[in-house]
N, C-alpha and C positions, 0 to 999 in steps of 0.2 A: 623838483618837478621836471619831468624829460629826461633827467640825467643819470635815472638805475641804468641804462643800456651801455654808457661808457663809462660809471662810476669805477672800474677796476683799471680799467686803458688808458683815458684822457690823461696823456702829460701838459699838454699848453690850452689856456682857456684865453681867446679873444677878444672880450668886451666891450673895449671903449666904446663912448658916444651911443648909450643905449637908455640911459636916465635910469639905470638900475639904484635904487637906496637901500637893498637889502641883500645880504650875501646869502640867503635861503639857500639850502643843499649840496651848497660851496664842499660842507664835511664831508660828505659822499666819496668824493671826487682824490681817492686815496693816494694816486699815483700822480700827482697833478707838481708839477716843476716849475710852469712859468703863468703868470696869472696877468695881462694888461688890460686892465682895467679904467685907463685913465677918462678925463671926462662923462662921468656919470655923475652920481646923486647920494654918495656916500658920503654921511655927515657924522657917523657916532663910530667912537671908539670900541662898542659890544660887538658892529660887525666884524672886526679881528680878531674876534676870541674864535670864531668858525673853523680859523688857521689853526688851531692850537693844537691840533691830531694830524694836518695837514704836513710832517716834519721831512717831504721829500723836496716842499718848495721852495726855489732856491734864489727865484727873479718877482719880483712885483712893481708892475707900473701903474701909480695911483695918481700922477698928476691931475690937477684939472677938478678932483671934486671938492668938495664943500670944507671938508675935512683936515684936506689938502690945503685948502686956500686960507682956513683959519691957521693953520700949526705952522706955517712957512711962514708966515710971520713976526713969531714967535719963536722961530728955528727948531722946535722941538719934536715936530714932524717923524724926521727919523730917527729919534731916539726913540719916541712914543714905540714905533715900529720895532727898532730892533730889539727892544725891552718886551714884547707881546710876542715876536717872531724871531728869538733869536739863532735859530739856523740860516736865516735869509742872507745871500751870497750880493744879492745886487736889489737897489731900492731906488725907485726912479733911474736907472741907467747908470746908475752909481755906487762903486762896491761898498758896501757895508764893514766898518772896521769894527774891530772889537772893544775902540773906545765909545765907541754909540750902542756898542751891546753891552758893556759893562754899565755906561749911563743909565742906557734902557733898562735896564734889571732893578736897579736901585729906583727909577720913579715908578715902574708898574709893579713890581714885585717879584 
């Protein structure tokens, strides 16, 4: 919703501190690089599939949600990630190695 007007343009998307829980139209957004989103209200795993066409983004900041706060826990967080995203270059501010996207692959598939 709002977003056909930059859907082809927008490289960097904003968000933190907005209580967003749904990544709605996220797919749209074809050219899109860097997405900070931390502190919001993102709690399921389905909202990561949105990424999955998304293969130019390369930075994601998800600190701070719900999602976030269950899986760092459990340290599984960024595997979860780089196994649903595995082009992603940087994850929470921190580079993404290939043994978290090998991990990643093997638990998400």
């Amino acid at each position: 919703e709002g977003l056909d007007d930059v859907a082809g343009t927008l490289r960097e998307l904003w968000i933190s501190y907005n209580l967003i829980d749904k990544l709605n139209g996220l797919e749209k957004l074809t050219n899109l690089a860097v997405v900070y989103m931390s502190n919001n209200l993102v709690a399921k795993w389905t909202e990561f599939d949105r990424f999955k066409d998304l293969t130019k983004i390369e930075e994601l900041l998800m600190v701070g949600n719900p999602l976030w706060e269950q899986h760092t826990k459990t340290e599984d967080f960024r595997i979860n990630v780089a196994g649903r995203i595995p082009w992603l270059k940087k994850l929470d501010g921190v580079p993404v190695d290939d043994d978290e996207k090998e991990r990643g692959k093997a638990i998400v598939g």
